[in-house]
Structures are given as structure tokens and as C-alpha cells.
Biopython code that builds the backbone (N, CA, C, O; Angstrom):
import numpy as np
from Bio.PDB.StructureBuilder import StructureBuilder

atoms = [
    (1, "UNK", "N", (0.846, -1.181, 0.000)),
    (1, "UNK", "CA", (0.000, 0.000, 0.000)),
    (1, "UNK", "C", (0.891, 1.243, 0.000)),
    (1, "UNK", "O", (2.033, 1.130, 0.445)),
    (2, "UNK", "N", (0.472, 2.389, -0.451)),
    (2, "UNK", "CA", (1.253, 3.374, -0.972)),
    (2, "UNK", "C", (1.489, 4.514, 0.723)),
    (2, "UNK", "O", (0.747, 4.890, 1.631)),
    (3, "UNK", "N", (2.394, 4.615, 0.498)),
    (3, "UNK", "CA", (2.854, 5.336, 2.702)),
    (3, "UNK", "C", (1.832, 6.367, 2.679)),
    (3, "UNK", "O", (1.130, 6.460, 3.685)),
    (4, "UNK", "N", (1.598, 7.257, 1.588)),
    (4, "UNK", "CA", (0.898, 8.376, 1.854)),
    (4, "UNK", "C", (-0.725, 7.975, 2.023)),
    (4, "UNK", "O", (-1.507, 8.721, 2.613)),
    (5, "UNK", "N", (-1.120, 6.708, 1.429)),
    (5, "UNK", "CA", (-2.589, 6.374, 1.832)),
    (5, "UNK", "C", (-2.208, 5.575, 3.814)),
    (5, "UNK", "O", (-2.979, 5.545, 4.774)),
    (6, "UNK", "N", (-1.275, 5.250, 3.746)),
    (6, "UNK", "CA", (-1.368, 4.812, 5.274)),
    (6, "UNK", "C", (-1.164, 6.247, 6.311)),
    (6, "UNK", "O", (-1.606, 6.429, 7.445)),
    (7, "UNK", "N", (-0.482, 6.984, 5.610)),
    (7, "UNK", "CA", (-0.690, 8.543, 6.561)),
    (7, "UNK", "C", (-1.914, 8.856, 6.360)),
    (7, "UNK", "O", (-2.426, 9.184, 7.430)),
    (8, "UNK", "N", (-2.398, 8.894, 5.778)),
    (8, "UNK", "CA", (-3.987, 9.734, 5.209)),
    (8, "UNK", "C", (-4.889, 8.813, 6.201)),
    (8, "UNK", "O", (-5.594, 9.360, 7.048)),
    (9, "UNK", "N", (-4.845, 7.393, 6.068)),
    (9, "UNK", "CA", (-5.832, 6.892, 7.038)),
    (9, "UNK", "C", (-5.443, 6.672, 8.758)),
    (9, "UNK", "O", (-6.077, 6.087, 9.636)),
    (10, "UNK", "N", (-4.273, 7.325, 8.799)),
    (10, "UNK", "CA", (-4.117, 7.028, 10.375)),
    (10, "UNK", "C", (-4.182, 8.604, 10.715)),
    (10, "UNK", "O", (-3.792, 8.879, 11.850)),
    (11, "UNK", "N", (-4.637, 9.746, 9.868)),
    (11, "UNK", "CA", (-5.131, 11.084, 10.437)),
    (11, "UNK", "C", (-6.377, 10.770, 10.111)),
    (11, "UNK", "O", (-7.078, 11.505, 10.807)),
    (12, "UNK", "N", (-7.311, 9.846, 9.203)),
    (12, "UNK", "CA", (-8.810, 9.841, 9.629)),
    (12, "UNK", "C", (-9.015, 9.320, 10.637)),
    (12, "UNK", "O", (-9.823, 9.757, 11.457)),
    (13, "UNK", "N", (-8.156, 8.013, 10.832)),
    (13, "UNK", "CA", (-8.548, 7.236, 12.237)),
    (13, "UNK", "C", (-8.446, 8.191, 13.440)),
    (13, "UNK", "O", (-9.084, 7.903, 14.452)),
    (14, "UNK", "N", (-7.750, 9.218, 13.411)),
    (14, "UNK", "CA", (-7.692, 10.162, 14.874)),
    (14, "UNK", "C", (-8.870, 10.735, 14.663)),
    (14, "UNK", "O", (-8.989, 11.492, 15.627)),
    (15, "UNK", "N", (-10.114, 10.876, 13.787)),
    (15, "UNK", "CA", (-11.111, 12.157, 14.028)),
    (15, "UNK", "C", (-12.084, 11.018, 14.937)),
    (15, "UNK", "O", (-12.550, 9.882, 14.842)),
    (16, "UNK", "N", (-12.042, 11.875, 15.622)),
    (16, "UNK", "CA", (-13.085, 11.829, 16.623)),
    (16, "UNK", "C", (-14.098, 11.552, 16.764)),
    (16, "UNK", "O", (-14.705, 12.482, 16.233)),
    (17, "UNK", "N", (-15.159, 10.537, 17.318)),
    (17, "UNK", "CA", (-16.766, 10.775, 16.804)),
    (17, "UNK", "C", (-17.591, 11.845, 17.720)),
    (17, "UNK", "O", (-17.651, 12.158, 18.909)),
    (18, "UNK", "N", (-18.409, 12.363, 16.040)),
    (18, "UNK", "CA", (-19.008, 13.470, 15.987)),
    (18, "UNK", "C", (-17.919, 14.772, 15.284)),
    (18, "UNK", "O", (-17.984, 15.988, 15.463)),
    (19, "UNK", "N", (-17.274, 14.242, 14.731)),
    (19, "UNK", "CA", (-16.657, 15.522, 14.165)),
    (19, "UNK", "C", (-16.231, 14.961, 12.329)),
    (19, "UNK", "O", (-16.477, 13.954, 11.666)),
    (20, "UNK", "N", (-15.608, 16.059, 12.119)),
    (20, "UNK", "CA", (-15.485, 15.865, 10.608)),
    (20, "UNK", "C", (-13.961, 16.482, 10.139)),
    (20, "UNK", "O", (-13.414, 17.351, 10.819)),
    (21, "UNK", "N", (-13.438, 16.017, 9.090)),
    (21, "UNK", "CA", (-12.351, 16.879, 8.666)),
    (21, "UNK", "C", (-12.780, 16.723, 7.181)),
    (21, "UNK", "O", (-13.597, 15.908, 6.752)),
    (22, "UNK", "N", (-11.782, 18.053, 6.167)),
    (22, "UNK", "CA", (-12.345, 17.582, 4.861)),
    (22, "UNK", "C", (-10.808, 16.967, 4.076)),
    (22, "UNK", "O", (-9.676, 16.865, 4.549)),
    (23, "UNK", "N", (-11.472, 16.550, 2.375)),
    (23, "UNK", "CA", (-10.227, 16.644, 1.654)),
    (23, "UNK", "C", (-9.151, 17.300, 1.746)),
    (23, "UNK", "O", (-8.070, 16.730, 1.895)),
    (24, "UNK", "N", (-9.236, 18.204, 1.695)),
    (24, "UNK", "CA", (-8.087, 19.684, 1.370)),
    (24, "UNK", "C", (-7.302, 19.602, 3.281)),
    (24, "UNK", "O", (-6.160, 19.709, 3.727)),
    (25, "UNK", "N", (-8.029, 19.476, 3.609)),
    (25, "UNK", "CA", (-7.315, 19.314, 5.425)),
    (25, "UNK", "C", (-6.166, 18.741, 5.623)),
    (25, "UNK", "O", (-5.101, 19.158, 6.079)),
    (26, "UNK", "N", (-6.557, 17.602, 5.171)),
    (26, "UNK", "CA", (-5.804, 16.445, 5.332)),
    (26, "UNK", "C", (-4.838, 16.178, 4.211)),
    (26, "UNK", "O", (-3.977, 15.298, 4.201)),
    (27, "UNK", "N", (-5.122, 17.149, 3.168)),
    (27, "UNK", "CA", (-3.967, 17.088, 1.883)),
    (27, "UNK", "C", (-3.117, 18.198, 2.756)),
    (27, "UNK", "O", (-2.166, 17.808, 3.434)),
    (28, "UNK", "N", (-3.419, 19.350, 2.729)),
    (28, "UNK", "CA", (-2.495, 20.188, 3.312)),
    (28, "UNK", "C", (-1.318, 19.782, 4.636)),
    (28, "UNK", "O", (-0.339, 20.443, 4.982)),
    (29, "UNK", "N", (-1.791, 18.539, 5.164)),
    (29, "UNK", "CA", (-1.100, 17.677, 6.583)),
    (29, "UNK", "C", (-0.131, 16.673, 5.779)),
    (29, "UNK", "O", (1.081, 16.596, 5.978)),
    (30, "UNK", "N", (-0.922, 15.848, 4.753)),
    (30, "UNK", "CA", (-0.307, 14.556, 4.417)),
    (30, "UNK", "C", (-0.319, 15.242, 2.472)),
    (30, "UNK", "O", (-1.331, 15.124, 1.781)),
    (31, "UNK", "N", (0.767, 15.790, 2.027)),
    (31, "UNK", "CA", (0.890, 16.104, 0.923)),
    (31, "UNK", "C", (0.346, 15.019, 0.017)),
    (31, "UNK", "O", (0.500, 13.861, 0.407)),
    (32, "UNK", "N", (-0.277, 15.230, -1.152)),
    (32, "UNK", "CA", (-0.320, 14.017, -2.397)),
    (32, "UNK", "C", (-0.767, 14.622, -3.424)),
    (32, "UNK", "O", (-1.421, 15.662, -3.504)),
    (33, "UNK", "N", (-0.235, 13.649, -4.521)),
    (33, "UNK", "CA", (-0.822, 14.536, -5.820)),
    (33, "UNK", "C", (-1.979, 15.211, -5.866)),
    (33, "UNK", "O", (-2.978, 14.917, -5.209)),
    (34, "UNK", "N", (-1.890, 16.030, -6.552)),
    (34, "UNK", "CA", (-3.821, 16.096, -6.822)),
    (34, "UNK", "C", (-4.459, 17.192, -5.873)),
    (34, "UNK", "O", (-5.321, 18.038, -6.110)),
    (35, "UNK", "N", (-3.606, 16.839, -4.486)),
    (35, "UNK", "CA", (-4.583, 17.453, -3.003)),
    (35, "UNK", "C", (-5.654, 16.592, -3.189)),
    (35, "UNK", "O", (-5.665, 15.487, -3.731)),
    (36, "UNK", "N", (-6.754, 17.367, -2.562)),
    (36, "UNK", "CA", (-7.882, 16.841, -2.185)),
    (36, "UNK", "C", (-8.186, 15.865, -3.025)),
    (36, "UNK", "O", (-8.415, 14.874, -2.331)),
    (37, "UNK", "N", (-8.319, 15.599, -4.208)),
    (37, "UNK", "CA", (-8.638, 14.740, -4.548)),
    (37, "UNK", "C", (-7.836, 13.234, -4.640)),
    (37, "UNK", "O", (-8.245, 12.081, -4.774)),
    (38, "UNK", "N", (-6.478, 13.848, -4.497)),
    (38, "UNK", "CA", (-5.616, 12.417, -4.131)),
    (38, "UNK", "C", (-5.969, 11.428, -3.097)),
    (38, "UNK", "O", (-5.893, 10.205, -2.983)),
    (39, "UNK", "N", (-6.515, 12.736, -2.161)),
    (39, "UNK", "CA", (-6.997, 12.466, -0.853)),
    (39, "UNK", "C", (-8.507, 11.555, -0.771)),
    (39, "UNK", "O", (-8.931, 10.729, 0.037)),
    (40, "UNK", "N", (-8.974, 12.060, -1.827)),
    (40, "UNK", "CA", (-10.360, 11.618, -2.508)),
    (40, "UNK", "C", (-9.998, 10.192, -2.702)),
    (40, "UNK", "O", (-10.497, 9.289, -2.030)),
    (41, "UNK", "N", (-8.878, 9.961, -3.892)),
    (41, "UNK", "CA", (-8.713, 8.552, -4.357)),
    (41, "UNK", "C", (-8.353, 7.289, -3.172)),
    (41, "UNK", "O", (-8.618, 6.088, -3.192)),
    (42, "UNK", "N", (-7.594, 8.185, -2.098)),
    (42, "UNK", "CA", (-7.404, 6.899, -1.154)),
    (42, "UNK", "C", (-8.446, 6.689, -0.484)),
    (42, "UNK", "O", (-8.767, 5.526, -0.241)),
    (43, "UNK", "N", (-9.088, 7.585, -0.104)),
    (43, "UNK", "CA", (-10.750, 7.281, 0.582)),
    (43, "UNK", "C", (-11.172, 6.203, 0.014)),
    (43, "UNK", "O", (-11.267, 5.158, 0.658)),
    (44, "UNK", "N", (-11.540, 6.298, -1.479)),
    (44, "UNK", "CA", (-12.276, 5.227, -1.719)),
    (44, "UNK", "C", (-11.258, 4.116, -2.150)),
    (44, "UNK", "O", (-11.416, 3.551, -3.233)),
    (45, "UNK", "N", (-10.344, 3.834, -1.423)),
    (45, "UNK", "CA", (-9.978, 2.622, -0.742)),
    (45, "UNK", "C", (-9.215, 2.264, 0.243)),
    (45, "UNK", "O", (-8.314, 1.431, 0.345)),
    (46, "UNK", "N", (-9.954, 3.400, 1.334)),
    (46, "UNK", "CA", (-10.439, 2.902, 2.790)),
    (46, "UNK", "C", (-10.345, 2.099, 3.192)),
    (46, "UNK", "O", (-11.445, 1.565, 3.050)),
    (47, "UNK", "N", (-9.416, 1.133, 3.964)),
    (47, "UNK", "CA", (-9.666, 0.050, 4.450)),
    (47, "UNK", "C", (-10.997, 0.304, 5.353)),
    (47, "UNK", "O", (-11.470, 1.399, 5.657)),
    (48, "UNK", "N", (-11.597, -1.301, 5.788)),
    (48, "UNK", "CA", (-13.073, -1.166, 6.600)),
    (48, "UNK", "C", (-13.092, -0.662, 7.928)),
    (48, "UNK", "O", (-14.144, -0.315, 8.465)),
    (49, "UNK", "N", (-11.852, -0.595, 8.553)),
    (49, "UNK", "CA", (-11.604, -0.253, 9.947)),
    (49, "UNK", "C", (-11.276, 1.172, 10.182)),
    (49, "UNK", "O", (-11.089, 1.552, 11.338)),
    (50, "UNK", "N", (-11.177, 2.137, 9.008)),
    (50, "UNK", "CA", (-10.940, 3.830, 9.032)),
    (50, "UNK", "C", (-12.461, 4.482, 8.716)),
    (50, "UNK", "O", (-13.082, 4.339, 7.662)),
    (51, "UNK", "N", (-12.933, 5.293, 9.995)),
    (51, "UNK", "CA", (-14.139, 5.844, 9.731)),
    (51, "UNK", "C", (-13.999, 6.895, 8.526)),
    (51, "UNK", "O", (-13.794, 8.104, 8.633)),
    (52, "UNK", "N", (-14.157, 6.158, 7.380)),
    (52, "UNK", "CA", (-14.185, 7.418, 6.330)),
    (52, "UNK", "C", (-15.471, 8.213, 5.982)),
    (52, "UNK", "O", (-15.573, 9.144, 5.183)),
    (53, "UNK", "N", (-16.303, 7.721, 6.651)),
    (53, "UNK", "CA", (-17.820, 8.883, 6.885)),
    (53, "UNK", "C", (-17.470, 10.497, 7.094)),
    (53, "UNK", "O", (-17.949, 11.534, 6.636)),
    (54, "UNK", "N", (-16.274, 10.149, 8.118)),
    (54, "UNK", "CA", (-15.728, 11.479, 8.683)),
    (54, "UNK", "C", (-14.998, 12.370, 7.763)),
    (54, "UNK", "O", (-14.246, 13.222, 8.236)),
    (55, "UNK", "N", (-15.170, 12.234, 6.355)),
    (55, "UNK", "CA", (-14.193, 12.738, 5.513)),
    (55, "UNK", "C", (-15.305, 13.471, 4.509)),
    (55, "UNK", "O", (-16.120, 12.960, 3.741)),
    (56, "UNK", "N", (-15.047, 14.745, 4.786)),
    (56, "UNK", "CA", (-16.432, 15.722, 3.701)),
    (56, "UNK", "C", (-15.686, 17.106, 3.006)),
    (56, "UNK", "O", (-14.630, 17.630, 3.363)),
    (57, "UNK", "N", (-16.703, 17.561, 1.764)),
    (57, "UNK", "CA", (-15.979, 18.260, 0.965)),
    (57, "UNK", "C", (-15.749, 19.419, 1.497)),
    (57, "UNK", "O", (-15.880, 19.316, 2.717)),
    (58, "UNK", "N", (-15.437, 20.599, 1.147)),
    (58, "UNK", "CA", (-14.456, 21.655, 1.666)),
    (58, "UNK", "C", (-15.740, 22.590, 2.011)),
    (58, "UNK", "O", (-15.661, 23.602, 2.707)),
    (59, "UNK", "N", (-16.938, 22.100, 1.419)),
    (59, "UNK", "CA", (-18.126, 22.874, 1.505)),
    (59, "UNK", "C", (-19.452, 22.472, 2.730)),
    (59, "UNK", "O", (-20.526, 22.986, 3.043)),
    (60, "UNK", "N", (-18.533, 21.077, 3.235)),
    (60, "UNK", "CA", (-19.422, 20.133, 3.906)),
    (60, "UNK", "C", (-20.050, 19.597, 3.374)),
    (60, "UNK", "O", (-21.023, 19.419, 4.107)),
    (61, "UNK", "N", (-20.294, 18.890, 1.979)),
    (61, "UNK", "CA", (-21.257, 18.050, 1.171)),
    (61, "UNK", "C", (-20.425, 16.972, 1.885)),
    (61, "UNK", "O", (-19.351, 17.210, 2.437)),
    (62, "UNK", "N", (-21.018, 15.760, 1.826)),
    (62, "UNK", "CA", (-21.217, 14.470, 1.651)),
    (62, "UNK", "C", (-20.875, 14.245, -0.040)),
    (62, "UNK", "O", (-21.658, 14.504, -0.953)),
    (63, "UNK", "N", (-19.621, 13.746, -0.164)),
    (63, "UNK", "CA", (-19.290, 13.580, -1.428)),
    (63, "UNK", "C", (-19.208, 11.937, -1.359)),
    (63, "UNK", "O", (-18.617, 11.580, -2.378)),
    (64, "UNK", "N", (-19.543, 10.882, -0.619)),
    (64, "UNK", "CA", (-19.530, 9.659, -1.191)),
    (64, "UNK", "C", (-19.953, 8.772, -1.971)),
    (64, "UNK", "O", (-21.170, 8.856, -2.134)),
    (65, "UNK", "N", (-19.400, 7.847, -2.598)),
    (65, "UNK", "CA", (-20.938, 7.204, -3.634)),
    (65, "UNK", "C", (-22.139, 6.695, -2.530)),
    (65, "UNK", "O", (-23.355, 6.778, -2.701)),
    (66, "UNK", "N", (-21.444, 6.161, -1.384)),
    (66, "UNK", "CA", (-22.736, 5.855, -0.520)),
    (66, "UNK", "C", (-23.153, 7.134, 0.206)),
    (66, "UNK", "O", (-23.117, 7.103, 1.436)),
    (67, "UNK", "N", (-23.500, 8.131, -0.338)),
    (67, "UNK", "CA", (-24.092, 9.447, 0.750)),
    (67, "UNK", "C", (-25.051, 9.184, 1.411)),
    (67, "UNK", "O", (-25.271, 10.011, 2.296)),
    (68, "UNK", "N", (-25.877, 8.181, 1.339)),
    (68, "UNK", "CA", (-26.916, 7.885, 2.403)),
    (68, "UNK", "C", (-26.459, 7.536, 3.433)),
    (68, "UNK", "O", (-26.660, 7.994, 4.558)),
    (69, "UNK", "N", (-25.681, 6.527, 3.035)),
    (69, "UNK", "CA", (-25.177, 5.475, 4.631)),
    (69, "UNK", "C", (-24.248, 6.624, 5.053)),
    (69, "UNK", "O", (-24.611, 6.910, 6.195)),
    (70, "UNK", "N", (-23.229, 7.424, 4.698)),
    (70, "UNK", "CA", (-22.280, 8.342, 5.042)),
    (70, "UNK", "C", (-23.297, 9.358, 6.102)),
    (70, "UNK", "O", (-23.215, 9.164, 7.315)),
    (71, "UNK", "N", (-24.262, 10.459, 5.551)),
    (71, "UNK", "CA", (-25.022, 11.262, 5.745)),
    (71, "UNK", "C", (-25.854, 10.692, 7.243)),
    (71, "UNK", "O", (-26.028, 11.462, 8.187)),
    (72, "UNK", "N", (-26.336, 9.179, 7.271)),
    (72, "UNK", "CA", (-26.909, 8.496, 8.645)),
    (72, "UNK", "C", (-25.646, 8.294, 9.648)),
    (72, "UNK", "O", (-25.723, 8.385, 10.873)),
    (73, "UNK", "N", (-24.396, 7.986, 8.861)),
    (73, "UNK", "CA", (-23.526, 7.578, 10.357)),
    (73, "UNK", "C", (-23.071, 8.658, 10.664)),
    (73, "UNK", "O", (-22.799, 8.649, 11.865)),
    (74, "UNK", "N", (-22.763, 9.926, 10.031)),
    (74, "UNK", "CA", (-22.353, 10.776, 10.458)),
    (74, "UNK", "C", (-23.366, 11.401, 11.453)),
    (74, "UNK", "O", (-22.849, 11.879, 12.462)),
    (75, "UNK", "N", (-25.305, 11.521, 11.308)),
    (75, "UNK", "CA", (-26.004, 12.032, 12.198)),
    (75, "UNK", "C", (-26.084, 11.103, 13.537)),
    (75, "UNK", "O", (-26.402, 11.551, 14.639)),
    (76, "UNK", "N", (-25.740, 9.705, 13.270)),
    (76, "UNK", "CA", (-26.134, 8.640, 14.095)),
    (76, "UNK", "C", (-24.451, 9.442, 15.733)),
    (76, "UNK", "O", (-24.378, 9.335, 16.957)),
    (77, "UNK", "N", (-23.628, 10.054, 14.758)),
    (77, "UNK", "CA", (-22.761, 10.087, 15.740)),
    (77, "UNK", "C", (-23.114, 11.795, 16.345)),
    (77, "UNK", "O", (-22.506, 12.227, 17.325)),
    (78, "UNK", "N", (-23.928, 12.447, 15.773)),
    (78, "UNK", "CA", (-24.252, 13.916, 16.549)),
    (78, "UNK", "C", (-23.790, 14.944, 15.204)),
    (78, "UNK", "O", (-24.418, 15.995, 15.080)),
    (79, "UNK", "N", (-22.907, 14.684, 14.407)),
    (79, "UNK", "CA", (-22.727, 15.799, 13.724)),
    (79, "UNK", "C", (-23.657, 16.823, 13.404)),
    (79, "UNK", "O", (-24.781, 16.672, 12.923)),
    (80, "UNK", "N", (-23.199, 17.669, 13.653)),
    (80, "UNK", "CA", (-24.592, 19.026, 13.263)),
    (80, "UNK", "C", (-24.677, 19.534, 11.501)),
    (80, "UNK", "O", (-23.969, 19.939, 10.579)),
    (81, "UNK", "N", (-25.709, 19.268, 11.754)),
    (81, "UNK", "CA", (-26.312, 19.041, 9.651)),
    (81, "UNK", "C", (-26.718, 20.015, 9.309)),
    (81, "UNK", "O", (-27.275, 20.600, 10.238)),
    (82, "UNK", "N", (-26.745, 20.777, 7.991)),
    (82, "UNK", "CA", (-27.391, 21.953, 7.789)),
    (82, "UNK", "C", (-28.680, 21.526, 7.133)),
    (82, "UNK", "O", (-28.587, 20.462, 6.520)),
    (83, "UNK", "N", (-29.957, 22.156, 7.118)),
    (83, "UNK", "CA", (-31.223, 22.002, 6.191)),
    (83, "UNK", "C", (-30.874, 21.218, 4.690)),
    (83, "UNK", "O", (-31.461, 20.330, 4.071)),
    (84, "UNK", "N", (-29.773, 21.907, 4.461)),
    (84, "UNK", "CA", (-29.683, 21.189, 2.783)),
    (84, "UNK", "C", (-28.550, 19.759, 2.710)),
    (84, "UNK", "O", (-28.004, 19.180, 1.771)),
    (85, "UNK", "N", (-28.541, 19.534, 4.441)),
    (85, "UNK", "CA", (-27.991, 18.065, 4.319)),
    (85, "UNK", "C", (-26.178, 17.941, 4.292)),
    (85, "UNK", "O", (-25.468, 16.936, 4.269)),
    (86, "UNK", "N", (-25.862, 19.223, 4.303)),
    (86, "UNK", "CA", (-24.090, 19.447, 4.895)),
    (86, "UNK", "C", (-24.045, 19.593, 5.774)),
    (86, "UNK", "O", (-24.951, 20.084, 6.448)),
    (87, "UNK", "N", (-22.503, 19.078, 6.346)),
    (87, "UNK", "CA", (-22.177, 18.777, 7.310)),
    (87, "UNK", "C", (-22.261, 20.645, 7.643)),
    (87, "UNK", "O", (-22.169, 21.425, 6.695)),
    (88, "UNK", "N", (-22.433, 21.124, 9.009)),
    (88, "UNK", "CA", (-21.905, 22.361, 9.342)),
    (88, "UNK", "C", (-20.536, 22.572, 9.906)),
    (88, "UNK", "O", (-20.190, 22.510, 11.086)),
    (89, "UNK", "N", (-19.861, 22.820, 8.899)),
    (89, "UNK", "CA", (-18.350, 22.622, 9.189)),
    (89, "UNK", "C", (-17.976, 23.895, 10.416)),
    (89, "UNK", "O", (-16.834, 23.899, 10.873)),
    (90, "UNK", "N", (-19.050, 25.013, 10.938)),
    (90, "UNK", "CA", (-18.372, 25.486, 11.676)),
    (90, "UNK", "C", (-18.588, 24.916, 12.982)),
    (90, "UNK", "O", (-18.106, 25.600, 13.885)),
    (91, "UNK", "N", (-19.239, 23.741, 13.382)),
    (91, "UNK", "CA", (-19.265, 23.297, 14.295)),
    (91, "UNK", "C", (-18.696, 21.467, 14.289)),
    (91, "UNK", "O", (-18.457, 20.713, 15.233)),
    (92, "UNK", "N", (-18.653, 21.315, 13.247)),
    (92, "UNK", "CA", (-18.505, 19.917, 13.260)),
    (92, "UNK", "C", (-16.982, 19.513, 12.917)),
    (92, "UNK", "O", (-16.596, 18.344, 12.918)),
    (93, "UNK", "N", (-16.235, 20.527, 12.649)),
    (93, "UNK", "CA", (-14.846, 20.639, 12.269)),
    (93, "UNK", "C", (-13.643, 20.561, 12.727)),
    (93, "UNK", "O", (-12.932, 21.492, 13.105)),
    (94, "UNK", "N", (-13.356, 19.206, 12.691)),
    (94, "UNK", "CA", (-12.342, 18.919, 13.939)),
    (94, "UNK", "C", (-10.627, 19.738, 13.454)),
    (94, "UNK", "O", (-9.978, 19.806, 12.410)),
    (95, "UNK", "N", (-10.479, 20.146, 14.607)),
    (95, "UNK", "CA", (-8.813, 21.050, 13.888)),
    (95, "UNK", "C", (-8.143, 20.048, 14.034)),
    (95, "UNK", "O", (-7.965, 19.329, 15.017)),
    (96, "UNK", "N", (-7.623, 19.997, 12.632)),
    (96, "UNK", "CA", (-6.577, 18.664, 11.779)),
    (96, "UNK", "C", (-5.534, 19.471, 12.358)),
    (96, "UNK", "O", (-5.801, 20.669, 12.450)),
    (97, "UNK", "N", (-4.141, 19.000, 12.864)),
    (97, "UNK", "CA", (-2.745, 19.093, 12.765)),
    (97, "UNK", "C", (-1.993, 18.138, 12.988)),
    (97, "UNK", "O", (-2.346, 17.192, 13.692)),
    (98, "UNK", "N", (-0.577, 18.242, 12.307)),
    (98, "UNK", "CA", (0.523, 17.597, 11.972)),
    (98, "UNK", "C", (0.803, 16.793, 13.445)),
    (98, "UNK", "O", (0.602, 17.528, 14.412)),
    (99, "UNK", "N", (1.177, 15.588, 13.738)),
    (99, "UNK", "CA", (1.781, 15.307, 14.574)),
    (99, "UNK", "C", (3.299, 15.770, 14.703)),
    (99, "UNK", "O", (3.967, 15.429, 15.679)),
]
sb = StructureBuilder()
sb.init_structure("model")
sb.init_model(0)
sb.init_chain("A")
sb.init_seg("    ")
for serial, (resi, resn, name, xyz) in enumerate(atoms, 1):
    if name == "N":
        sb.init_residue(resn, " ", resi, " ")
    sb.init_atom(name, np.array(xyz, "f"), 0.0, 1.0, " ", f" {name:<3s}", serial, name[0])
structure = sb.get_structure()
């Protein structure tokens, strides 16, 4: 597996439940091509044991192919939702930093 997808999933594994970080967060911590969307490509292959629910766009959308199941575990854990179904990143926004 490529080092920068094992950095990328051992800063999702630190978020917290009930909170969120986005793409661009976690590119800016763990450099990769692309940014966010590099960040995008290792998501979707997540091993099963990294809460990648916790991972939303820079706008708070729910960008997964499963946005349903994403959108329920994220409320099932408290995240605060806006009317149109984003995450509210000014409350739900966990501050990402570098170890």
C-alpha cells in the first residue's frame, strides 16, 4: 500500500466521533498529488476499519458514492447538519494538525 494512503488513514482514524475533517485538510497535513482529490482517491480505498464517513468536501457536502449510509452515520454520531444536508463545518470541524 502506498505510505501516503497509510498517513492519510491514520489522520482519519484520529477524528473523533461526531466531528469531521475535509479533503483539502488532510492534503495540506499529508501532501499528495492532486490534493484533495488524491486524498479523494485513497478514501475510496479505505480500508473497513478507518471511519471514512468522517471525511467531507471543503463545503461540507457528503461527497460519497454511498451518501446515504455516510449522511446516517455521520447524524447517528451527533454531527450538526445543515437544512440542505451538509455537514456544518463550523461546528462539526475537527482542527486537523501535523503530529
Amino acid at each position: 500500500m502506498d505510505a501516503r494512503f497509510v498517513a492519510i488513514y491514520a489522520i482519519v482514524a484520529r477524528i473523533p466521533e461526531g466531528k469531521v475533517s475535509t479533503y483539502g485538510a488532510i492534503a495540506r497535513v499529508i501532501p499528495v498529488p492532486r490534493g484533495a482529490r488524491g486524498v479523494g482517491w485513497a478514501m475510496a480505498r479505505c480500508p473497513a476499519n478507518v471511519p471514512w464517513w468522517r471525511v467531507v468536501s471543503a463545503t461540507g457536502r457528503v461527497t460519497s458514492p454511498n451518501a446515504h449510509i455516510q449522511s446516517e452515520l455521520l447524524m447517528n454520531e451527533g454531527v450538526a447538519m445543515r437544512d440542505n444536508g451538509f455537514v456544518d463545518l463550523t461546528i462539526a470541524r475537527w482542527a486537523l494538525q501535523a503530529d
